[in-house]
C-alpha positions in Angstrom: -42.6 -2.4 -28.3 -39.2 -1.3 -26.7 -40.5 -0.1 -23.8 -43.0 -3.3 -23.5 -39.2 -5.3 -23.7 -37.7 -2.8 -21.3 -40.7 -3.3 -18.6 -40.3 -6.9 -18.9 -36.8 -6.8 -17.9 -37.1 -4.9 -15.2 -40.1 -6.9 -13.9 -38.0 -10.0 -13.8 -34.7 -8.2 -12.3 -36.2 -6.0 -9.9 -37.2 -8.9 -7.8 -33.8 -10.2 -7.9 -30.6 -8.4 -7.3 -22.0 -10.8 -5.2 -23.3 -14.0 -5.8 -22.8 -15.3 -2.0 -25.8 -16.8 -0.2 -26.8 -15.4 3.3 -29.9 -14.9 4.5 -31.1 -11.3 4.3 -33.1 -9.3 6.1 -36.0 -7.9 4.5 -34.6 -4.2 5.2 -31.7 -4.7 3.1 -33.7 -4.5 0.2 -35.6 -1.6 0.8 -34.9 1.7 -1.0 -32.0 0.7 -3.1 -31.6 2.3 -6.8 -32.9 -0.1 -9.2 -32.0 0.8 -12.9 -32.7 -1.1 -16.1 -31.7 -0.2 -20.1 -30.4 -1.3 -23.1 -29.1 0.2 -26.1 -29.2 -1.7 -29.1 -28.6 -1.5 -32.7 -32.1 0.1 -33.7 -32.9 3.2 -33.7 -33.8 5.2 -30.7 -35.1 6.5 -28.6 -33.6 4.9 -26.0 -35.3 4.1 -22.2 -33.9 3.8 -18.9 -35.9 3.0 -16.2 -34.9 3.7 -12.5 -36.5 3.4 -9.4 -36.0 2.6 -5.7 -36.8 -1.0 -4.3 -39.3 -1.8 -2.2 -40.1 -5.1 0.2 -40.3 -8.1 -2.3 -43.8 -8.6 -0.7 -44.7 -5.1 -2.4 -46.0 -4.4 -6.1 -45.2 -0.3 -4.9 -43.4 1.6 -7.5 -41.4 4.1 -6.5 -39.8 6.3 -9.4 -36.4 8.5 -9.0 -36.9 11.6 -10.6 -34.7 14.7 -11.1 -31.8 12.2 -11.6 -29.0 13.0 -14.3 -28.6 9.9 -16.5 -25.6 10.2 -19.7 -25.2 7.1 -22.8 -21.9 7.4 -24.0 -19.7 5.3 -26.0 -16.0 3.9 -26.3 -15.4 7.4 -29.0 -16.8 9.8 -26.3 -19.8 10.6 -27.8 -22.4 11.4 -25.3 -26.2 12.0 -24.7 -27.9 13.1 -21.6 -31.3 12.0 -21.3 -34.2 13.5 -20.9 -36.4 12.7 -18.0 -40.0 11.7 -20.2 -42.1 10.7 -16.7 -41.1 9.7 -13.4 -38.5 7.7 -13.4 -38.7 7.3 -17.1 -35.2 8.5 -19.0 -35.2 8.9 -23.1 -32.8 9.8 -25.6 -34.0 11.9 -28.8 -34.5 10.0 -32.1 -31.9 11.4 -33.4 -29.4 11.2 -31.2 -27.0 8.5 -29.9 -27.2 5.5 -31.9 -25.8 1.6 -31.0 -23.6 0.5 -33.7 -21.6 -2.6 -33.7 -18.3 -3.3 -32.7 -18.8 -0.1 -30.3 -18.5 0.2 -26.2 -21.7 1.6 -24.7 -21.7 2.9 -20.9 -24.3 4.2 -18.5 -23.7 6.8 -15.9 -26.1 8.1 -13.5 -25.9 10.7 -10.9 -28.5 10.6 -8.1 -28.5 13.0 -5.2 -24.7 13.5 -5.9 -23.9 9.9 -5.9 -22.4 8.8 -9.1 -23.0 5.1 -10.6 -21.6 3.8 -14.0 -21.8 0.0 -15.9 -18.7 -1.1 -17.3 -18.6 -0.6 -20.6 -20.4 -3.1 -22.6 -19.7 -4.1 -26.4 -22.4 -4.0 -28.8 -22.1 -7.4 -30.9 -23.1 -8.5 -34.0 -26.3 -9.8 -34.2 -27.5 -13.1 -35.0 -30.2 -13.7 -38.1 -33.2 -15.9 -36.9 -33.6 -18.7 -39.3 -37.2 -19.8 -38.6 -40.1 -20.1 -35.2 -41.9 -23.3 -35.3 -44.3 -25.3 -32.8 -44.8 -28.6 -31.8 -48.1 -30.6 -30.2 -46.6 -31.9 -27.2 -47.6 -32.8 -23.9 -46.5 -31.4 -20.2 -46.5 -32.6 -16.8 -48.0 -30.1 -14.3 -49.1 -29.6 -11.1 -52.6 -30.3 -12.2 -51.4 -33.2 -14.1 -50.5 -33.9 -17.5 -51.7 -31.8 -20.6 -51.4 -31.1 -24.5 -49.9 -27.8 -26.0 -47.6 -26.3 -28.1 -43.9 -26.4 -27.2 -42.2 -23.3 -29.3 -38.9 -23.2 -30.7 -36.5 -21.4 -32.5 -33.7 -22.1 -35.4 -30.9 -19.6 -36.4 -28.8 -18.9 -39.3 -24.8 -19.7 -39.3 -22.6 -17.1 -38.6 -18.8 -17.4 -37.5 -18.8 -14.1 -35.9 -17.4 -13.6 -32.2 -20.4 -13.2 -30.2 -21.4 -16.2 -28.2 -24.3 -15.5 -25.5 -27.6 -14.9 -26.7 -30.9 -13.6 -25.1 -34.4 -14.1 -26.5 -37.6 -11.8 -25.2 -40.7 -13.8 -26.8 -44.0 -11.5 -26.7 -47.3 -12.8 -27.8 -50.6 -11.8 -28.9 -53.5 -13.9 -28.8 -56.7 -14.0 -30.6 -60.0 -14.7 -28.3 -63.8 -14.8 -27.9 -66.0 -14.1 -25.1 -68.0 -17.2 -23.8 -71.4 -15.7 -23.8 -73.4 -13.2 -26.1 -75.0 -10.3 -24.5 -78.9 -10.2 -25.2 -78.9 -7.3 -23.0 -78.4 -5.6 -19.8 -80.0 -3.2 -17.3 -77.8 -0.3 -15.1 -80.3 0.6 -13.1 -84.0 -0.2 -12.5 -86.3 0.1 -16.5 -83.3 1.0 -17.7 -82.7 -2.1 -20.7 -79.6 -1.4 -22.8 -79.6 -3.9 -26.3 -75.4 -3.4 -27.0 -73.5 -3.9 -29.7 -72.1 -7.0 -29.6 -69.1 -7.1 -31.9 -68.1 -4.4 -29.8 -66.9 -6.4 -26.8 -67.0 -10.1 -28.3 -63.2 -10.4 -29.8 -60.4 -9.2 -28.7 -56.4 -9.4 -28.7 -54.2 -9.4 -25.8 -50.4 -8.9 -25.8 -48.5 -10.6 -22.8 -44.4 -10.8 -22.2 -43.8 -14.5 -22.4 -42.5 -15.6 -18.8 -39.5 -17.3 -18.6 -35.8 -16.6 -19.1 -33.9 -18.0 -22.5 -30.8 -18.2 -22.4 -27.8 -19.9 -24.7 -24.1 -20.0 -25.2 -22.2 -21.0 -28.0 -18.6 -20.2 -26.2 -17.5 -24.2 -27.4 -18.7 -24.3 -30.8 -16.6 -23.4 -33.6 -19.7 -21.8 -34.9 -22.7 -20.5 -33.6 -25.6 -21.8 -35.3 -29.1 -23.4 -33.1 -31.3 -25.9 -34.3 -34.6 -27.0 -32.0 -33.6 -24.7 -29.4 -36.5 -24.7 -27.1 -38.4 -21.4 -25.8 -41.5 -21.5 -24.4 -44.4 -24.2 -24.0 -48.5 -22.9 -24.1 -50.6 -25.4 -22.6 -54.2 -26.1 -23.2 -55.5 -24.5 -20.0 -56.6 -21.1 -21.4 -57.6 -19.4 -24.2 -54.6 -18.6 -25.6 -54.6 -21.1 -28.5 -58.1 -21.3 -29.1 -58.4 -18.7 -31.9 -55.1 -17.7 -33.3 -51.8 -17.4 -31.7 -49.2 -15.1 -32.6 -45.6 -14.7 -30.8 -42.8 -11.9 -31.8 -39.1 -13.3 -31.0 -36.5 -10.6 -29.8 -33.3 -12.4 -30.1 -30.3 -10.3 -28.4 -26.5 -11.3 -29.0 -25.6 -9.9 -25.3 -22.1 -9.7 -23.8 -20.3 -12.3 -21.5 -21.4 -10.4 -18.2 -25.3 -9.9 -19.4 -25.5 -13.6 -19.8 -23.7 -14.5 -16.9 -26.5 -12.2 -15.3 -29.4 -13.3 -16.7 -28.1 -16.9 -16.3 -27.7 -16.2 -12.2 -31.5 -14.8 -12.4 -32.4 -18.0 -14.1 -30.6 -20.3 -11.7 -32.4 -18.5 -8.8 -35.9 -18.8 -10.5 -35.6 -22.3 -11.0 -34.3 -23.1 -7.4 -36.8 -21.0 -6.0 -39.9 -22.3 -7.9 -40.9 -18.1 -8.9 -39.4 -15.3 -8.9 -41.6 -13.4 -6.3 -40.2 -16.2 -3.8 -37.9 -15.4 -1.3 -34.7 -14.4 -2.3 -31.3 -16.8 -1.9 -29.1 -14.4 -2.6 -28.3 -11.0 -4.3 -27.6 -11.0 -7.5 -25.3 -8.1 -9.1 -25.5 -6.1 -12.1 -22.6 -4.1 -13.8 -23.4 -0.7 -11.9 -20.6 0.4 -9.2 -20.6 3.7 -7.7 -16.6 4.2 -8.0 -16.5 6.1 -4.9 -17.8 3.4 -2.6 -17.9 0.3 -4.2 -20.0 -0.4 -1.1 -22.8 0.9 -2.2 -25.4 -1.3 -4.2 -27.5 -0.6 -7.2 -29.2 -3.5 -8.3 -29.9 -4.0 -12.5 -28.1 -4.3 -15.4 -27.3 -1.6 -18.5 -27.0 -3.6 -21.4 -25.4 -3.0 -25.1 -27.3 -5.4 -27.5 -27.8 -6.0 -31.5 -31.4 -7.7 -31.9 -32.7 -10.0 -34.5 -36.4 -10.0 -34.2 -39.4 -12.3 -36.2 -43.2 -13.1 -35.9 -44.7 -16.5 -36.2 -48.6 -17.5 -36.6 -49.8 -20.6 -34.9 -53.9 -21.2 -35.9 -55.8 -23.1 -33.6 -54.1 -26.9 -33.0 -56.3 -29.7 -33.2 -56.3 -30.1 -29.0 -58.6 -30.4 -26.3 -59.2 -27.5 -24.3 -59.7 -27.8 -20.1 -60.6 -24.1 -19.4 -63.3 -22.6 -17.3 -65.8 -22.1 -19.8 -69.0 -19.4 -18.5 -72.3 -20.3 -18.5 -75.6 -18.1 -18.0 -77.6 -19.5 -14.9 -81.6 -19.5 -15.3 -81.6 -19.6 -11.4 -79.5 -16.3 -11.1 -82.0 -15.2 -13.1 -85.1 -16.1 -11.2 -83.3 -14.8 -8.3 -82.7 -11.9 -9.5 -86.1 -11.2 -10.3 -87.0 -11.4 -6.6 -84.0 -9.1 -5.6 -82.7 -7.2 -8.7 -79.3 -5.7 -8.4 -77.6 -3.7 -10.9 -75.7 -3.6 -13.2 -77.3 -7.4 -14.3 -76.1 -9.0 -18.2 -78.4 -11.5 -19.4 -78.0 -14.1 -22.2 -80.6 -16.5 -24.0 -80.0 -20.1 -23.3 -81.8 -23.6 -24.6 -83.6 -23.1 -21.1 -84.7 -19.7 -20.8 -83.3 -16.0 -19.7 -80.2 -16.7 -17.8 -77.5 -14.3 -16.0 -74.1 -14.4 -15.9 -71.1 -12.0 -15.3 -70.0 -9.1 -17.1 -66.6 -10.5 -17.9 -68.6 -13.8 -19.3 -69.7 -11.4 -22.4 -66.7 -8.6 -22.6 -63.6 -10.1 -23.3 -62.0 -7.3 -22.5 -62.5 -7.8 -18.9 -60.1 -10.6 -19.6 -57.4 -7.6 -20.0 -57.3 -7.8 -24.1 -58.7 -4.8 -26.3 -61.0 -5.0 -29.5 -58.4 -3.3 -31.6 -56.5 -5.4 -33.4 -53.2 -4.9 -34.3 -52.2 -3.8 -37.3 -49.6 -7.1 -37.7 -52.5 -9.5 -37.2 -52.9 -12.0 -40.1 -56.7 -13.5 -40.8 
């Protein structure tokens, strides 16, 4: 689950990376270290990604290996990680360990350049009170539809921290549209499956978005209705059993004030794979020539996590539902192709797709997770 946290971090800050608008050139973006990591106050391991940029057109990864990559903290304790794939950095399980109230820093060395975050406090964390959801309704694109608006309540606390990040993941219960009556590979080769097999599955998505709060005026921190993310009625996603797990982060100053630039940039560019305003910074220098950019963020974070179940509301659903086609099938009994699933229907013997009967062709598995509540 960390590294699923981890990956969506670096998903959203790879793609964005001082604060002053230009307009760049799409070369200045290219082959530029890109690190991402937290510590926090579980336990490890801990991961830190890092990689080179490529053109914000590409989906390329492109790892750094062989790079030498030390957590320490504000007592000089110190771990060097070790390198778990490409690009992929891990501490042991038993070694360096966030606590609160202590400074965390990264330092990396990479083909003799040397880059290091400022260090970065690791805060109290905040105690979710309760997840709830709402029936409300969204305007769109594609117009106006029901679905369930989530949010979140915390408990009181007068500590110091003041800047909060929440990660929402969810897992979704579905069903394929059709059942498989059977299916050929190849010419008088009929294959009778096993339908509950490949008819339900789960799939676990990072929630898009970026949530963000500060409670820097309040005499004490304490959120009621705050708002995360809304599900609408134009997928599956709420037709079976919804289920979302909260990662609530008390981050420092300069994390939110990051995050909170990535935000502003999403918004005013309508996605973040559109072109890019401006640059945003992390806290990673090279001291030796300040010059020289590294784009992410090393952050030092406590974490407050809970799970919420949402059965199916009582909504209409506008989703493109599958249905088998008699007509395929006629055709295809004039010029079979394989492989060919078939279904029965009121009308007859029809044919349809394979992802119409799998649902895991709609990227979920038929394992379901050992959290899942029936």
């Amino acid at each position: 689950m960390k590294v699923k946290i981890l990956l969506f971090l670096i998903a959203i800050s790879f793609f964005v990376s001082c604060i002053e608008e230009f307009s760049p050139k799409i070369d200045s973006y290219i082959n530029l270290p890109v690190v991402e990591g937290i510590i926090t106050n579980e336990s490890g391991p801990y991961i830190i990604r890092l990689s080179r940029s490529a053109p914000f057109y590409s989906l390329d990864y492109y790892p750094i290996s062989g790079a030498n990559i030390v957590i320490s903290d504000d007592l000089n304790n110190e771990e060097t990680l070790i390198e778990l794939e490409p690009g992929i950095y891990t501490t042991d399980s038993l070694g360096i360990r966030g606590e609160v109230g202590r400074k965390y820093r990264l330092t990396i060395n990479i083909d003799n350049k040397i880059y290091q975050s400022n260090y970065e406090k690791l805060e109290a964390p905040l105690e979710i009170d309760s997840i709830y959801a709402k029936i409300e309704y969204k305007d769109t694109r594609e117009g106006n539809f029901e679905g369930m608006q989530f949010y979140i309540d915390t408990k009181a606390t007068n500590t110091d921290n003041r800047y909060f990040l929440w990660i929402p993941i969810e897992t979704y219960k579905y069903r394929a549209d059709l059942t498989l009556d059977h299916f050929y590979i190849s010419s008088g080769t009929r294959v009778v499956p096993n339908n509950d097999t490949m008819h339900v599955c789960w799939r676990t998505n990072n929630v898009s978005g970026i949530f963000t709060y500060s409670s820097k005026h309040l005499t004490e921190t304490k959120l009621h209705n705050f708002p995360l993310h809304y599900v609408n009625t134009k997928s599956k996603k709420l037709t079976e059993k919804y289920s979302v797990l909260v990662n609530q982060y008390s981050i420092t100053q300069g994390a939110f004030r990051y995050w909170n630039l990535i935000k502003k940039q999403t918004s005013e560019s309508g996605s973040l794979y559109s072109t890019q305003p401006f640059q945003i910074k992390g806290n990673m220098v090279n001291p030796d020539k300040p010059d020289d950019i590294i784009l992410g963020y090393f952050m030092a974070a406590s974490v407050s996590k809970k799970r919420f179940f949402v059965n199916r509301p009582r909504l209409s659903f506008d989703y493109y539902i599958c249905k088998a086609n008699t007509s395929a099938y006629e055709s295809w009994l004039k010029s079979p192709g394989y492989p060919a699933y078939f279904a029965i229907t009121d009308d007859g013997l029809g044919k349809a797709l394979l992802g119409c009967f799998d649902c895991r062709e709609q990227g979920g598995t038929t394992t379901k997770p050992d959290f899942w509540e029936d």
